[in-house]
Structure formats: C-alpha cells, structure tokens
C-alpha positions as CSV (number, residue, x, y, z in Angstrom):
1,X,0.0,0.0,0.0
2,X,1.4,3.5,-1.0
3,X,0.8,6.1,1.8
4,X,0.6,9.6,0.4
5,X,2.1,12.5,2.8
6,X,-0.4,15.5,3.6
7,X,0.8,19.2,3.0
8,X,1.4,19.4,6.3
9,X,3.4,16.2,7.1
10,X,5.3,17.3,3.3
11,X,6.2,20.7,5.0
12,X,7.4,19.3,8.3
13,X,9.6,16.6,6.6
14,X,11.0,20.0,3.9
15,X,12.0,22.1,7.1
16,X,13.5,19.5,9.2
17,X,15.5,18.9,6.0
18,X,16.4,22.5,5.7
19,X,17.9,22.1,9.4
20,X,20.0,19.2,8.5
21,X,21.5,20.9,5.9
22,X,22.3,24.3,7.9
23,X,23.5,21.7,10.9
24,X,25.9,20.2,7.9
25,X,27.4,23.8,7.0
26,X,28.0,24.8,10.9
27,X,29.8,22.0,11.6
28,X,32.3,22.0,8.8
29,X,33.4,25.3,10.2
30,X,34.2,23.1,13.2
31,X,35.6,20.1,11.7
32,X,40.0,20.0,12.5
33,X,42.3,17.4,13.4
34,X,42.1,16.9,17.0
35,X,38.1,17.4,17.4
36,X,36.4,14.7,19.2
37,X,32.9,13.6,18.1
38,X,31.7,14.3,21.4
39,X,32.4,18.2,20.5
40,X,30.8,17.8,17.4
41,X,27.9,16.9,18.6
42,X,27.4,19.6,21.4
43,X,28.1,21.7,18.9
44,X,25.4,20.3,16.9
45,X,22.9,19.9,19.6
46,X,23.4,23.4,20.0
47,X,23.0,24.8,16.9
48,X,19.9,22.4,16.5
49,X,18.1,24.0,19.7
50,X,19.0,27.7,17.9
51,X,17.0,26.5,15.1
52,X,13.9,25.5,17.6
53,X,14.1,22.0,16.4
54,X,14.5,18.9,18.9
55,X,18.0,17.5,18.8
C-alpha cells in the first residue's frame, strides 16, 4: 500500500530537512584534526536547539 504525505506532514519533513543541511554547513566550520565527536555533537545539539528544532 502507497501512503501519500499531507501538505502538512510534506512541510514538516522539507523544514526538518532544511535544518540538516544548515546543521551540515556549521559543523564544517568546526571540523580539525584533534576534534572529538563528542564536540561535534554539542556543537550540533546546540545549533539544532538555535533553530527551535529537537536534537
């Protein structure tokens, strides 16, 4: 069975992709030798929240 998305559900899934890709961007400013992941992440939990998303 095909389940078609709603507007809605189609707009949700477009800005949460929107975030991704601005989350992407930010942390390449942040990616160096010597980073852990660990940074990476808080730094990407943090820029998440900026956005008013849920990490």
């Amino acid at each position: 069975m095909i389940i078609c998305k709603t507007p809605r559900e189609l707009g949700i899934m477009r800005e949460a992709g929107r975030i991704v890709a601005l989350t992407h961007e930010e942390l390449k400013k942040h990616i160096k030798p010597g980073i852990s992941t660990k940074e990476l992440d808080q730094i990407a939990e943090r820029f998440i929240k900026k956005q008013g998303a849920i990490p």
